[in-house]
N, C-alpha and C positions, 0 to 999 in steps of 0.2 A: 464872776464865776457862774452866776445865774444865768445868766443869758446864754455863755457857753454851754451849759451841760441842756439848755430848754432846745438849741441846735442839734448836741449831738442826741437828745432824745428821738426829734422831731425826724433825723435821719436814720435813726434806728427801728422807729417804725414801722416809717415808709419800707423801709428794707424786710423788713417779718412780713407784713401785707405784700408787698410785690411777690415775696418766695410764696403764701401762704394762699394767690391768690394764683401766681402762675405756673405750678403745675399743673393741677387740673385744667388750665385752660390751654395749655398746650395739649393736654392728653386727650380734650376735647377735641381738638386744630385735628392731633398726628393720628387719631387712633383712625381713621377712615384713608387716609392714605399708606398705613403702614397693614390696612387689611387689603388696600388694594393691591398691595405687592405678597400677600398671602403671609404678613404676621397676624396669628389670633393670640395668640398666646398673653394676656392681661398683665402678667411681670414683665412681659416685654418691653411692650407698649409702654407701661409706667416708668421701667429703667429708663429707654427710649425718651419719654419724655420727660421725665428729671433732668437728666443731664439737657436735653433741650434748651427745656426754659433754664438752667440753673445759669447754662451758657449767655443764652439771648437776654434776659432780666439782668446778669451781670452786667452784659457788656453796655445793655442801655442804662443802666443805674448808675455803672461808672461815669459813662459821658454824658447823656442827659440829666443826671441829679447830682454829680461830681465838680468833672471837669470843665465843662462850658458855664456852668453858673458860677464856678471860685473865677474862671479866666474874668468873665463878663465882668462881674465886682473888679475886679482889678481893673480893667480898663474904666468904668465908669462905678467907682464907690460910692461919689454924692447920689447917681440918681437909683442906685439899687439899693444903699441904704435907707432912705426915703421910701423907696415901696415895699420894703421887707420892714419897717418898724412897727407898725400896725398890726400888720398878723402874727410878728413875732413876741407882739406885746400881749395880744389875746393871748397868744398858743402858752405863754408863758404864765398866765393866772389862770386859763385852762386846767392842765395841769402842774399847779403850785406843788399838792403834795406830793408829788412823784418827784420832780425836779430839786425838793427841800429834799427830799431823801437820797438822793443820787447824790448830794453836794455834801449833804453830813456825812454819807458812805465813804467819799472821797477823801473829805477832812479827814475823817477818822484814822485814815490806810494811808496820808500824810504826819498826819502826829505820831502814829506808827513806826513811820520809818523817821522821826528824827525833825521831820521839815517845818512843824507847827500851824500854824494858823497864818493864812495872810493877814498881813498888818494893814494899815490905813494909808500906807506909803508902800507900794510896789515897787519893785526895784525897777527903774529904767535904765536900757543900753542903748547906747545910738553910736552906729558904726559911720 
């Protein structure tokens, strides 16, 4: 479960820093060709480019930090696992206490509803 939640941290991040990072750099990109078509108007431009980057930062965050890295691992696991356990062993004692608090948060909102603590024996299914 640790290592899971130190993943979806590390992609959650990345995700606040992309948004956090790319509208203003789109509003830097559009605001000089969107004066060259005679928008000045500053809510414009800002709407303008929200939805920009909200669009372009999606779509590449979907495929480049998504889809072609879960595909990649699927075709080759040994040697993505291998280069991904190093940084994900840092990024994980990086930050320990955020990742201990996301996992107690989580237990919690499982004891919760019923479901308790994982045991020492996980249930395995093999279809």
């Amino acid at each position: 479960d640790a290592y899971l939640a130190a993943c979806q941290l590390g992609i959650t991040l990345a995700s606040l820093g992309l948004g956090w990072v790319g509208e203003p750099a789109f509003a830097h990109i559009l605001e000089p060709l969107l004066d060259a078509v005679g928008v000045q108007s500053a809510e414009v431009i800002k709407g303008v480019s929200f939805f920009a980057a909200f669009f372009v930062i999606s779509y590449l965050h979907i495929v480049v930090g998504e889809l072609a890295p879960k595909s990649w691992a699927i075709r080759k696991p040994e040697l993505l696992s291998l280069w991904t356990a190093v940084p994900l062993y840092l990024f994980y004692w990086a930050m320990y206490p955020a990742i201990y608090l996301l996992n107690a948060s989580a237990n919690a909102i499982l004891r919760i509803a019923g479901q308790g603590e994982p045991g020492p024996h996980h249930e395995h299914h093999y279809s």
